[in-house]
N, C-alpha and C positions, 0 to 999 in steps of 0.2 A: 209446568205441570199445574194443572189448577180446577183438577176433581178427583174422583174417586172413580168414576166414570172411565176418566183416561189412564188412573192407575191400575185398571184392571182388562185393560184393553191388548197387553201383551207387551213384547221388547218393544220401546221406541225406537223405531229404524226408521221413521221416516219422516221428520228427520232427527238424525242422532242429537241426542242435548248436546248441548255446550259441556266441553272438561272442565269443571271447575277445580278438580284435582281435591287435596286434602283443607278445608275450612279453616281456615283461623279461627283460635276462640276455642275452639272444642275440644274435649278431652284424647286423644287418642292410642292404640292400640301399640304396646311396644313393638317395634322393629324384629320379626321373628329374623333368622338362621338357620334355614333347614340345610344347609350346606348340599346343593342340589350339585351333580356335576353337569358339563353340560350340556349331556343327550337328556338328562332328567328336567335340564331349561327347559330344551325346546318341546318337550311331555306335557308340559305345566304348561307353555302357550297355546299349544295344540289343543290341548284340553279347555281352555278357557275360550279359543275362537271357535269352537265347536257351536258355540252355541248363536253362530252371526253367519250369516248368508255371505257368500265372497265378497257381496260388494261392497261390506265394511270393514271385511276384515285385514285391509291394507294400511287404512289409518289404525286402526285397534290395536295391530301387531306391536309396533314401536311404545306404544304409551302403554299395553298391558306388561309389556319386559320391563318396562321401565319401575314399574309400581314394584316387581317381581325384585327387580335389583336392589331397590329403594326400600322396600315394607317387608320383604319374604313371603310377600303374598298377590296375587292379582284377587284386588279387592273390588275392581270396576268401577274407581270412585265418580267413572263419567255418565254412569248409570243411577246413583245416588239420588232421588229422586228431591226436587226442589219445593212440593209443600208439607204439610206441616207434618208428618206422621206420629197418630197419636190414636188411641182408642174411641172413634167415632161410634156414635148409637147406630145400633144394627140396623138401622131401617136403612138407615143411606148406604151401605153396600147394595153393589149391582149384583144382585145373585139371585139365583134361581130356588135355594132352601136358606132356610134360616142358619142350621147346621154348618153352609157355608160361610154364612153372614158373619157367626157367632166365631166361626178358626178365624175369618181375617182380621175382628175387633180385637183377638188376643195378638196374633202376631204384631198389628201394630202398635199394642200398645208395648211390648217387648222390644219397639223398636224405637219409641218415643223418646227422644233425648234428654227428656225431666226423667224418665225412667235408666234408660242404658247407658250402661258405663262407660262403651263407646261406640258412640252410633252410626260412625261413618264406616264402621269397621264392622257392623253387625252383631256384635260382642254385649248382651245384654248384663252379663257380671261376672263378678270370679274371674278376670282380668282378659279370658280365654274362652267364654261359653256362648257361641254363636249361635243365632239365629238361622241362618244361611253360611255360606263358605262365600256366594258374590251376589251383587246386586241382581244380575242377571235371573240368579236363580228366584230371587223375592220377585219378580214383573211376572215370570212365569209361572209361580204359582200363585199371584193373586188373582192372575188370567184363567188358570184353571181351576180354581176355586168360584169364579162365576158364571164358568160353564157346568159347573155338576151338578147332576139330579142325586134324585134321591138313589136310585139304582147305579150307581158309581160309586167307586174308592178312587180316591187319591193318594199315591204311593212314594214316598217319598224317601232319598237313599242319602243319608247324609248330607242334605240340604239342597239335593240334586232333585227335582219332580221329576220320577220317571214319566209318570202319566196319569190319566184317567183310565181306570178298568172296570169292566160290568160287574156288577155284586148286585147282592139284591138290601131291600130296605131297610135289614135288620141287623147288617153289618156296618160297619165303623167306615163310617164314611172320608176317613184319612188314619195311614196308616205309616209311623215315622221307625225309622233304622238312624240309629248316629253311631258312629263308629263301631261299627260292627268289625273288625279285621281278625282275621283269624289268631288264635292266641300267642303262637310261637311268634308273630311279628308285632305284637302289640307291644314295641316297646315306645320309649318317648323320644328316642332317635328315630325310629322309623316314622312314628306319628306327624314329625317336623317332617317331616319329606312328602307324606301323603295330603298332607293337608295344604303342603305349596302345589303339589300336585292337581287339586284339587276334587281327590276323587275320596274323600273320609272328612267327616268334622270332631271336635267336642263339642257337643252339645250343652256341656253340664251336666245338672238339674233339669231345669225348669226352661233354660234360652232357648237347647232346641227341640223342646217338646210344645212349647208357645204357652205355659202354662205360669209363668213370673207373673207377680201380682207389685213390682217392687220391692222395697225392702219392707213393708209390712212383714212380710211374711218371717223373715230373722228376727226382727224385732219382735213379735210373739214368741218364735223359738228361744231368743235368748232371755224372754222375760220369762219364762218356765225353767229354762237351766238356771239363770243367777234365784230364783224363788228358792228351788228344789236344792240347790248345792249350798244357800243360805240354810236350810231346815240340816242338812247331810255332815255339813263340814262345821258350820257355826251351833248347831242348835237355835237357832234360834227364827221365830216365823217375821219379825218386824227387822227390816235391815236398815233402819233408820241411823244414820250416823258412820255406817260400816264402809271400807271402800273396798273397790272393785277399777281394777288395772290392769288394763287390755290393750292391744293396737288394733290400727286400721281402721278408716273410716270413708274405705273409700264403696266398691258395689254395694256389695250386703254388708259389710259391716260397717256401714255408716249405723247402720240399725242399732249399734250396741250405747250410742250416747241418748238416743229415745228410751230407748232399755233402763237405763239407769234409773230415768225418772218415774220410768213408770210405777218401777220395785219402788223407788225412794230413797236409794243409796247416794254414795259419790261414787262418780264414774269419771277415771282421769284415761284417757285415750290418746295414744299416742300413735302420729303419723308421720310419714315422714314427706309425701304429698302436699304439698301446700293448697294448693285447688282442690282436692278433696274436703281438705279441713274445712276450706273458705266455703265452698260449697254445702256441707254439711251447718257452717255457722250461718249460715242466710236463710237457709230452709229452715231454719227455727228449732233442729234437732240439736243443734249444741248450743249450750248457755254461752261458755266464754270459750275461750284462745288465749293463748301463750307461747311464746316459744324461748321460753327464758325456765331454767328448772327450776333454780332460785325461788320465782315467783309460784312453780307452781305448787312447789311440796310450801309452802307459807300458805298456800291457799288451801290445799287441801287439811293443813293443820287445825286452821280457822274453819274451815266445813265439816270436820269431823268432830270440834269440840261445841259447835252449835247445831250437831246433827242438823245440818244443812241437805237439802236434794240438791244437788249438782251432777252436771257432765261439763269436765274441763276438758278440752283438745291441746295437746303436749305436740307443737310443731316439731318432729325431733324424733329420734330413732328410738324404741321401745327398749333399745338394750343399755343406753344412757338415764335412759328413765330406772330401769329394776337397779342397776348398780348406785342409783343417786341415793335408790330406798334401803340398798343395800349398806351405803355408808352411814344413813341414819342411824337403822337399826347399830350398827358397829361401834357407832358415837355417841349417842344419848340412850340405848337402850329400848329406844321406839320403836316398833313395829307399826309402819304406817298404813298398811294394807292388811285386806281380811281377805279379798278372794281373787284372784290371779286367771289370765285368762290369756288367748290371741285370736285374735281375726283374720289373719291376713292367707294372702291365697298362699299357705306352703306348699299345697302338690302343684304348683307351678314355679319353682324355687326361683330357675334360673332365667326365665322372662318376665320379672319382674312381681313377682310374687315374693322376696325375700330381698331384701338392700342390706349390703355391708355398711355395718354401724361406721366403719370408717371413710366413705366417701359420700359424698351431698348426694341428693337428687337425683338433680342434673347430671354429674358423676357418674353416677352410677348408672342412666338412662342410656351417658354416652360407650362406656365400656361395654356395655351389652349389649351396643349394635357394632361397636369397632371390633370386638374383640371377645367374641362370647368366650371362647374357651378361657380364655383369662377372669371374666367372670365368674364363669362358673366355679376358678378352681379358689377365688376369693371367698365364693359364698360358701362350700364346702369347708375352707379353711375357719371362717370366723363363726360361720355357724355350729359348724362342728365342735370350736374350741370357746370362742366368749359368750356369744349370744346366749344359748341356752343356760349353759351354768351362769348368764347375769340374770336371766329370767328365772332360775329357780334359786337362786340364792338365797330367800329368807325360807326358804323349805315349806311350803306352802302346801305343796304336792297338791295341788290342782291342774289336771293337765289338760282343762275341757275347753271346745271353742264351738259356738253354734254356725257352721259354716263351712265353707273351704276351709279355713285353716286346720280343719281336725287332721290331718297330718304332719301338725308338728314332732310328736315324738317320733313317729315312724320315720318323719322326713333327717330330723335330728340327729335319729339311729342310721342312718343310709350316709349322714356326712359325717359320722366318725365319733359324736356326742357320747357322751357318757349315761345314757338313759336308761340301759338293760336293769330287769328286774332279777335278780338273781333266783337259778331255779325255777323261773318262769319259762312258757312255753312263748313261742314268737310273738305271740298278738298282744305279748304282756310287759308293759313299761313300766319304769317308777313311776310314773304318771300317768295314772290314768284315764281314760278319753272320758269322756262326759257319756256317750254311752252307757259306756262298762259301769260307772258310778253313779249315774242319773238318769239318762232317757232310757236305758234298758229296762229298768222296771215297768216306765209309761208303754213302750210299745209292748209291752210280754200283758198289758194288760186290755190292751187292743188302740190305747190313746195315740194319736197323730195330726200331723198339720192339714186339717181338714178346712178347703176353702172354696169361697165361690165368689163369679163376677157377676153384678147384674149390667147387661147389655146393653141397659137406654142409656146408661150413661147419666142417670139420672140420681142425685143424693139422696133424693126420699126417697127412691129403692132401696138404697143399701140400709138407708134408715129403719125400715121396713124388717127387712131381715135380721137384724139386728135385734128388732124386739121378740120375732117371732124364734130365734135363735135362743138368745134368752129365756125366754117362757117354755122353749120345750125342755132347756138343762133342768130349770126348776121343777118340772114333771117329773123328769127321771127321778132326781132328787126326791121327791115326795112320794115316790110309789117305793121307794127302799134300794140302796145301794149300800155295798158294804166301802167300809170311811177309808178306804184307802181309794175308792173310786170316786167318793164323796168328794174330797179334797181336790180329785183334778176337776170334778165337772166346775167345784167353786174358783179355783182358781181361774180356771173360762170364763164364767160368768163374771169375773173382776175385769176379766180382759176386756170384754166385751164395752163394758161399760167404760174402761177409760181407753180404749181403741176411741172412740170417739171422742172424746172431751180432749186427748193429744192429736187429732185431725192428721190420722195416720196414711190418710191414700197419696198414692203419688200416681198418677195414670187412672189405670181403670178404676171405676166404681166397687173397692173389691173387699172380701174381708177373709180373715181367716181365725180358727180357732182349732185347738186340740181337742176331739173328743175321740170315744169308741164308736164299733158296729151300731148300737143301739141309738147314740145318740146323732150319727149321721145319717141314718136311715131316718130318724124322725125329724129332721132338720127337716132334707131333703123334700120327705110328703107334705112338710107344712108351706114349704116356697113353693112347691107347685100349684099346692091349692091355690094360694095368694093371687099365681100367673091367672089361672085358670078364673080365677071373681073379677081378675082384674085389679087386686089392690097393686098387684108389681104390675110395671105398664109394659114389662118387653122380657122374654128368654132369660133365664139367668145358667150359665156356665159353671157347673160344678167340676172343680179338680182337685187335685193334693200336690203337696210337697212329695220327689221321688224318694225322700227321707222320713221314710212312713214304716209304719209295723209289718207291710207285705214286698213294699215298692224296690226294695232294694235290697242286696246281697253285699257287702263292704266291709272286711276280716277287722279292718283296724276302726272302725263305725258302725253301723247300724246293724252288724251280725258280730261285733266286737264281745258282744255275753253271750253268745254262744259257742257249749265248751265242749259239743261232742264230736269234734273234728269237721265240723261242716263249715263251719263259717268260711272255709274259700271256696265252698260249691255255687253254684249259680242260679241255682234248680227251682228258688220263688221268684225271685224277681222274671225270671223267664216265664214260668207258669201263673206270674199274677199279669202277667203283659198280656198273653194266649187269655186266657179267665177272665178278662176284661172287655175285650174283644167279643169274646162270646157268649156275656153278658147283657149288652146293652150300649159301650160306650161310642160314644160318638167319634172320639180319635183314642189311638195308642200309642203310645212311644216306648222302645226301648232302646237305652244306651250303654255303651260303654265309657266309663269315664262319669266324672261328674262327685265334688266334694272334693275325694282324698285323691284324684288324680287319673292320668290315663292308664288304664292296665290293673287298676288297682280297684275294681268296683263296678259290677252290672247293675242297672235301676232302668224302673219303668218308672211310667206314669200313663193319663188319665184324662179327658175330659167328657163333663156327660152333658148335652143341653135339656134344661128342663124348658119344656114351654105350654105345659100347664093341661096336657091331656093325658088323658089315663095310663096311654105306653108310654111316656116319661115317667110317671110314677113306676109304671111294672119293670122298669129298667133300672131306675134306681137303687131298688127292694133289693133286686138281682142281683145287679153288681156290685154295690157297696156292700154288700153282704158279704160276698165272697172277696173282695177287694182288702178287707181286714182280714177277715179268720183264716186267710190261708197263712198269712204271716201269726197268727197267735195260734194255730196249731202246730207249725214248725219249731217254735220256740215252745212249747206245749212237749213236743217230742223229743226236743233237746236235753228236756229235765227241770224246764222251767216252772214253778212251784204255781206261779201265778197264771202264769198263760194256762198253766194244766188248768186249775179253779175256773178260768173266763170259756175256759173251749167246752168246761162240762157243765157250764149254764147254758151256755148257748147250744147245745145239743139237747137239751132241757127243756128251752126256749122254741124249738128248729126243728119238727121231727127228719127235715128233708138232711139234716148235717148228720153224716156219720162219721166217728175219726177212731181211730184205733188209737189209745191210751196205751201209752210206756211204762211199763213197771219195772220198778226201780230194783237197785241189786242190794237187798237186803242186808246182806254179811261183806261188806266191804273185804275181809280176808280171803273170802271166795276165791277172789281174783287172781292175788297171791298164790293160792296153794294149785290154782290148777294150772298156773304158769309155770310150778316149780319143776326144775328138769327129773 
């Protein structure tokens, strides 16, 4: 393969590549176990030769079983294409709109293996968040992404392209589903069967909406949680000197050791991945490595008494790490940590998103393909009983993590852990999610991971945006914000400035920052203008995190503070998907799945191309408009203090926004007395 040209030219059938099978050197996808029987085998090959004309599907047959036997998946690694895939400038797509140009610059860079966590597997992060479910399906739809006009949609079902369908101009010109399965079967046993099947994916986030910008994007999110839970838990705004003890540094939470430095902390992280660490230490995100404890809590002694900026990588299992700090504390009376955290995928416990402290790696890699049920009842076992009570042992009660792993308590509480809040209602741990205690405030006041790529591929574009980013925060800023809005716009604009000077892109050209309605709407018209003079030289792709103030529905996360029985209903994330759509955006996506697990959480997401003419402006206006305030009017209606104050500026601001205001129940005893029999 050796263009773009030909990767978009449909399945290579003639003739078929060479197998090269699975790559040495590369990261790859645990060994799933969907334990198929086996009429549900031959379901899963069936389905998979579907997509090849008789006349290959003779050889195909044997080597897609094979992978089926071997991986729990037919991943088509003979389709895996052989140059480089990576987020090229849109001009060089063969396509017919730019819109199309602008979805295959994202997918590939979602697929670029300096980007994805495993790229032969499709899996861009969170250990499980695909792209596609097979190669097959990536040829087909690059193939029909450069046949489509402007009057087509591209419809996409879990990673499957159903096709192209007539639409007219003004609708979304791809339209994605990831695991959509009706409720009563969405569980994570059944999930493992559908997806060896391969007729459902996880998406995640961001993997299969094509919207990952890398770990930029955790890295901002966790440089806002450790800021905000430093102001919450410590009092104090400078964390110079303070540490902060986390695992995982492998997809997105590699991001948490860039994290550290950026705040100015010690960040000691531990992993149990070796090639992740080493990976993470070459990319310049980790200062140093160790895998000796001895060495590291001496180091960490020494960084904290010369308030030092550090991130140390702890080769070694997180739960040997909090029991080491545990016996400090025990022994000398030290308290070596100030703010406690995890990263790791826990809503995927049992493929490889959780390792018993008691077995290596390796170990561990190999039981959970010899032997899942044995795993699993190891992981339920030590999780259940050591891990967690050695992670909260110095009583820290921080239970926040910017990422997948925000279902540690819940996942915690499911293996047997000791975490219930007494007198609490379900969604309620001794440990509270980082939501419930920090980013619930920022979304109730409309702030979220608001981000865009520019297309050429080009660094003074993003440079570009950067400034003009900057200068509109400081606008808002100057025309009057009240100082709880104040604080986030300034804490962006920190970011902004050392987003660059820590040379944070990995792939696309991309940037991200948390603002409100206000301040993404004025982003937005100032990069179009830019496209439009020609100071940006190509399209820029605006999207978000599906872990946004509208984008997602998720009890034990991002609806985690809301307390008037909704937070398991579905009903924004749905109607911000629909409201998107019929807005202006150029694709949708909604999933199930994605953060805290399968089953556990519906989220959309978003992208809009600007390319510098006045209906990309009138699109923008539109949908990011409504793209925040449906989420801060839900939380507005929940009883939320602040979302009420942002919802009744912006109807202040808006005469077209009408919301019907909740009034509050005055005499709390009310309640009581008319309850009483």
């Amino acid at each position: 393969m050796s263009s773009l040209q030909e990767l978009c030219s449909g399945l290579p059938l003639h003739p078929l590549p060479e197998n090269r099978g699975r790559r040495p050197g590369v990261p790859h996808a645990p060994v799933r176990t969907p334990g198929l029987s086996p009429e549900e085998e031959q379901l899963a090959l069936r389905n998979a030769l579907r997509y090849f004309p008789p006349g290959a599907q003779e050889l195909l047959a044997p080597e897609f079983a094979q992978e089926l036997r071997l991986y729990g998946h037919i991943y088509m690694y003979r389709l895996c294409p052989s140059m480089e895939l990576k987020a090229y400038p849109l001009d060089q797509y063969p396509c017919r709109t730019k819109a199309a140009a602008a979805i295959m610059h994202m997918i590939m860079n979602n697929l670029d293996p300096a980007v994805a966590q495993f790229p032969q597997e499709l899996v861009t992060y969170g250990g499980n968040g695909q792209v596609f479910s097979n190669w097959a399906q990536f040829w087909l739809t690059m193939s029909y992404l450069s046949k489509m006009t402007e009057e087509q949609t591209l419809v996409m079902y879990s990673g499957h392209p159903l096709g192209l369908f007539p639409s007219s101009p003004g609708a979304p010109r791809l339209v994605i589903t990831n695991g959509m399965v009706i409720p009563n079967y969405s569980s994570r046993t059944e999930y493992e069967k559908l997806f060896a099947l391969g007729v459902t994916m996880y998406g995640q986030m961001t993997a299969g909406s094509y919207c990952y910008i890398g770990p930029q994007g955790i890295v901002h999110g966790t440089v806002l949680t450790v800021l905000n839970a430093g102001r919450r838990y410590l009092g104090v705004e400078d964390l110079a000197g303070k540490v902060f003890v986390t695992s995982g540094l492998g997809g997105m939470s590699g991001a948490q050791a860039k994290a550290a430095v950026i705040v100015g902390c010690i960040g000691v992280i531990a992993e149990v991945d070796k090639a992740a660490l080493v990976k993470r230490h070459q990319q310049g995100w980790l200062m140093e490595v160790t895998d000796s404890l001895d060495h590291c809590i001496a180091r960490l002694r020494v960084a904290r008494k010369n308030k030092e900026v550090l991130s140390l990588g702890y080769h070694g299992n997180v739960v040997d790490l909090w029991e080491r700090l545990v016996h400090e504390l025990d022994t000398t009376g030290e308290l070596l940590v100030d703010l406690g955290s995890d990263q790791t995928s826990c809503h995927n416990p049992f493929n490889g998103g959780y390792y018993p402290v008691q077995l290596s790696f390796s170990e561990a890699q190999s039981l959970m393909a010899s032997n899942p049920a044995a795993f699993k009842r190891l992981v339920q076992e030590r999780w259940g009983g050591r891990s967690l009570g050695a992670a909260t042992g110095p009583g820290l009660g921080l239970g926040w993590a910017a990422g997948p792993g925000l279902s540690l308590a819940p996942g915690s509480h499911k293996a047997g852990s000791d975490v219930e809040k007494k007198g609490a209602g379900k969604m309620e741990f001794r440990y509270p999610s980082y939501v419930q205690h920090i980013m619930g405030d920022i979304f109730s006041q409309g702030f979220g991971p608001f981000r865009w790529v520019c297309t050429s591929g080009d660094p003074q574009d993003l440079a570009v945006t950067d400034r003009l980013a900057t200068s509109v925060l400081e606008r808002v800023i100057a025309d009057g914000v009240k100082e709880s809005v104040k604080l986030q716009y300034l804490d962006n604009i920190r970011w902004i400035r050392e987003a660059a000077k820590h040379q944070l892109v990995v792939g696309s050209q991309a940037r991200i920052l948390y603002s409100d309605q206000k301040g993404r709407v004025a982003i937005a018209v100032a990069i179009n203008q830019a496209i439009a003079s020609g100071t940006i030289k190509a399209p820029v792709v605006l999207s978000r995190d599906h872990h946004d103030v509208s984008g997602t529905d998720s009890p034990f996360r991002e609806t985690s503070n809301i307390h008037d029985g909704s937070a398991f209903c579905a009903d924004m994330a749905v109607q911000n998907f629909v409201g998107d759509a019929c807005r202006g955006a150029t694709w949708v996506a909604l999933h199930n799945g994605g953060g805290v697990g399968w089953g556990e959480v519906i989220n959309g997401g978003f992208g809009l191309v600007l390319d510098g003419t006045p209906e990309a402006e009138e699109k923008a206006r539109m949908m990011l408009s409504w793209d925040v305030s449906n989420g801060v009017a839900r939380r507005c209606w929940s009883g939320n203090s602040k979302a009420y104050d942002i919802i009744c500026q912006t109807m202040r601001e808006n005469s077209g926004l009408v919301v019907t205001l909740p009034h509050q129940v005055a005499d709390e005893h009310l309640l009581q007395r008319a309850l009483q029999p």
